[in-house]
N, C-alpha and C positions, 0 to 999 in steps of 0.2 A: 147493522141488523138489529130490529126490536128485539128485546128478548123476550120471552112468557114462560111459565109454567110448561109448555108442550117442548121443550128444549130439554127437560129432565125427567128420566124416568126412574124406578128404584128409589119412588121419595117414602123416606122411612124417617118418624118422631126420633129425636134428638134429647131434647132436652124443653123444660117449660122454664119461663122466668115471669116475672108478675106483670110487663104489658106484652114479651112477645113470648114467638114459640119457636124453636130451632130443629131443623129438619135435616138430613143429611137425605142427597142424591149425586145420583151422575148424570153429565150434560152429557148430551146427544147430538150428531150432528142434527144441522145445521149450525150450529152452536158452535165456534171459535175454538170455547173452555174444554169442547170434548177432545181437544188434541192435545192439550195442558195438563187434564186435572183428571185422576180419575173418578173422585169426590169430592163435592162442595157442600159448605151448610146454605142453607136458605134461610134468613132470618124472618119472619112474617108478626107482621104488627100492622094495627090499623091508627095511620095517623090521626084520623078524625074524632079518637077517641083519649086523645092521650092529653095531657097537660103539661107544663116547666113542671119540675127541668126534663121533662121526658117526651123526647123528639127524635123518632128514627128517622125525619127528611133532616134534620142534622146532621144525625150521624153521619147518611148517605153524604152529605156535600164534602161533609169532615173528612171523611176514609179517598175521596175521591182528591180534595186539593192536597191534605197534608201529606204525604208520599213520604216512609221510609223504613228502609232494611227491618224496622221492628216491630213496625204496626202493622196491624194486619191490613192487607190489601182488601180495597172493594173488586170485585170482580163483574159486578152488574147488578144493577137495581132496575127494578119495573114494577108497576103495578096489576095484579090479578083481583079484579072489581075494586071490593074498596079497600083491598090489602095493598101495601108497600113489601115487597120482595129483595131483601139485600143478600146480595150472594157473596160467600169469602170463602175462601179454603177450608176446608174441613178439615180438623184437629181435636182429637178424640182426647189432649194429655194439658191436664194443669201443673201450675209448678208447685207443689207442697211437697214438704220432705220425702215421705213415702217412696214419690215418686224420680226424685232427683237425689240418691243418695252421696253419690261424688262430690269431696268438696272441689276440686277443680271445676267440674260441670257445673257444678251452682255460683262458682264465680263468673263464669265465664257467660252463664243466663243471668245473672244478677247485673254484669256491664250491658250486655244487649236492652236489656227495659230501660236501665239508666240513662244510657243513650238516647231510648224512644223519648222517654219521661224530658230530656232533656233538653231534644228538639219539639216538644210540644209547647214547654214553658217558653221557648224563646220564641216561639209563634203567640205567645198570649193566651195558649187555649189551657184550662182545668180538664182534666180528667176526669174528674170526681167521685169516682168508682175504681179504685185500685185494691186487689184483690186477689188471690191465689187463680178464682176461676176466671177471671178475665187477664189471665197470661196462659197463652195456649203456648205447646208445643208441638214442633212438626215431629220429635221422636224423642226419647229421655236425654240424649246429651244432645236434644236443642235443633237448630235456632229456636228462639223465642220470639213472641207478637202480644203485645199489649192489643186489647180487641175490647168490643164492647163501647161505644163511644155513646150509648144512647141518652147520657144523662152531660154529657161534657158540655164546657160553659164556653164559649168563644166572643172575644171583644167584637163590639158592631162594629168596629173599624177593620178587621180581619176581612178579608175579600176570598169566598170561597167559590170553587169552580160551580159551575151552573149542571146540576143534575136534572136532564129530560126528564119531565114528573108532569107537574100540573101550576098551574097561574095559584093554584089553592094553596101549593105548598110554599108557593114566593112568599105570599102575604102574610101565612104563617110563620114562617118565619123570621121575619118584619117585627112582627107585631110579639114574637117569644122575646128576641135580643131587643129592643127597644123599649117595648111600658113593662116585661114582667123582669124581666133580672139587666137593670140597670149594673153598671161594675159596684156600687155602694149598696144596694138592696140584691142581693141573688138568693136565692134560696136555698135556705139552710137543713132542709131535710133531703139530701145527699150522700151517698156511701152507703156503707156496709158496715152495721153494729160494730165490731169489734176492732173496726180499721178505719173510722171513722174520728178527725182531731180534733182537740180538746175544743177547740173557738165552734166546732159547727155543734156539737152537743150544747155549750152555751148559746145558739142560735146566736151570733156574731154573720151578720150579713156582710160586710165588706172583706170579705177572707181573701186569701188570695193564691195562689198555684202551690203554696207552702202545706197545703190540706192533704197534695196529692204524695208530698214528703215526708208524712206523719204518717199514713197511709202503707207510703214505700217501707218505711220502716218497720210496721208493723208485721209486713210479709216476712221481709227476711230475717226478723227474729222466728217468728212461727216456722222458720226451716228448722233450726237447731232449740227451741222451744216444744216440739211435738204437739203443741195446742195455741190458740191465742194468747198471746205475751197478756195481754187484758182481758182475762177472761171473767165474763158476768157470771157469779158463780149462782147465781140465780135464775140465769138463762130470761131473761126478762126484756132484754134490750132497750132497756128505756135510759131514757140522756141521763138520768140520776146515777141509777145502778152503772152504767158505764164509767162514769164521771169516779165513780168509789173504785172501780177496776184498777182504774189509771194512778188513782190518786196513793191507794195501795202498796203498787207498785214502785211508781217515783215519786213519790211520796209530795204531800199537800202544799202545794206553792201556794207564797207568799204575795203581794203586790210588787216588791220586791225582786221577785225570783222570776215573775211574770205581769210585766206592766201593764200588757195591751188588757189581762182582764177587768183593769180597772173602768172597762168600756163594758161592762158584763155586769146588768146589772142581777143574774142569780149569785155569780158568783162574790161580789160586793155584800149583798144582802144573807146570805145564806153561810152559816157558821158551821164548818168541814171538821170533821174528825182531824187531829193531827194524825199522818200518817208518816214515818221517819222513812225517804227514799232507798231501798233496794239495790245492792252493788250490781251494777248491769254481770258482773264476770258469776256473781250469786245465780243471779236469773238465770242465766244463759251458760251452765258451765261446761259446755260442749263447744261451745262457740270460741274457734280462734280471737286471737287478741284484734288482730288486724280486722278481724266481721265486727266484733265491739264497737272499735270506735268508728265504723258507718252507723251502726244502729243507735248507738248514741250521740251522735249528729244531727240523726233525722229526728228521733226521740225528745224536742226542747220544746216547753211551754210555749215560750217564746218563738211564733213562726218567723218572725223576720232572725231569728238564731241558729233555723234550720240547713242544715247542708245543702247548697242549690245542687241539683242534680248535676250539671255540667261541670263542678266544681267537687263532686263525688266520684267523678270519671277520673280526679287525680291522685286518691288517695290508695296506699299501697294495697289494699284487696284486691281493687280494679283494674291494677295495669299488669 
């Protein structure tokens, strides 16, 4: 069956984000999902407007080939004129403290994304937006879904299922993974201010799935942190003032401490404040021993130093 707009009724605003808009309704018959679901979101973005790394006919291919327990599923995508229509389960609950106070239940969500996180890198895909609000849950003790794929980077060699769209969106997408984010030039302005790692603030274009590890990290300290572990105390968000967050915090690496910056040329040229590093048990003194040393795993200048996700699924928090 096509699906359209005339398959949901009860469509009520959601939430905005900066290229789409999220809606929450319920499918009606004729509609499959009205015997499923009794709430979905409708994602609505218009592809024709959008540029790298920001592509919901991506997304759409992404949600539909990658399949598993902790992403969020696609449910149906179509177009309404010149809008792209991606439908998923509706999930009103992010993961931040507040809302997940249990420490059993925040391990037990913290394995499930690890998991996702860790079948996505062995598919080659970046996330590049990992973030309290793109891990929904279906109730406070869970399951969890990493969501949101609309800026995620995938190798041209990755073979994704073919989403009924348009001949427009083939070629677009062709031509996003092929001339603009090559695997050595992708684009560095990616993520989310305060979750965002140290190499994409250096604008460091050959990064690699390790971004999404810095990333992870920063989440689950901000569980027992009550704010961002790096926080811009200037509220500015710019690569500098972030870069002074971080550097505050774990204090100012050396070439030494972190080699690959030597490929960096602000950070080569540009003479840092020493700042002496921060005992993670300081920062975080709420934080069991065993959440430590995940968070300081993920936590390393150096990404190829970073905890591989699949290799975090063995450390004693997680099992």
């Amino acid at each position: 069956m096509i699906d359209s707009l005339h398959n949901y009724t009860d469509i009520d605003f959601h939430a905005e984000g900066a290229f789409s808009t999220i809606y929450r309704g319920r499918p009606t018959p004729p509609s499959p999902l009205s015997a499923l679901y009794s709430e979905v979101a409708l994602k609505v973005s218009n592809p024709s407007t959008q540029r790298a790394p920001h592509s919901p006919i991506l997304e759409s291919r992404i949600l539909q080939t990658l399949r598993h327990k902790h992403v969020i599923p696609l449910l149906s995508a179509f177009y309404d004129d010149s809008d792209l229509v991606v439908v998923m389960p509706y999930m009103s609950l992010h993961f931040t403290g507040d809302v997940v106070t249990d420490s059993a239940t925040r391990a037990t969500i913290v394995r499930d994304i690890t998991s996702a996180i860790a079948f996505l890198h062995n598919q080659g895909l970046i996330h590049r937006d990992i973030k309290p609000q793109n891990i929904l849950l279906a109730s406070k003790s869970g399951p969890a879904f990493l969501s949101d794929f609309g800026t995620a980077w995938v190798p041209a060699t990755t073979s994704l299922s073919h989403v009924s769209l348009d001949s427009q969106g083939d070629s677009y997408l062709k031509r996003l993974q092929a001339d603009i984010e090559p695997v050595n030039a992708k684009v560095t302005d990616v993520g989310t201010g305060p979750y965002r790692a140290p190499e994409l603030l250096f604008g460091y274009p050959a990064y690699t799935e390790s971004i999404d590890l810095w990333s992870w990290g920063c989440v689950i300290a901000e569980l027992w942190h009550g704010k961002h572990l790096f926080d811009d105390q200037n509220r500015e968000s710019s690569e500098i003032s972030l870069v002074n967050a971080i550097f505050r915090k774990l204090g100012t690496p050396d070439l030494q401490q972190w080699p690959e910056a030597n490929r960096f040329s602000a950070f080569v040229h540009i003479q840092f404040i020493r700042h002496p590093p921060q005992p993670f048990d300081q920062m975080l003194p709420n934080a069991p021993q065993e959440v430590i040393e995940v968070i300081a795993g993920l936590l390393r200048y150096e990404s190829r130093q970073r905890i591989a996700a699949e290799k975090l699924l063995d450390m004693k928090y997680l099992l």
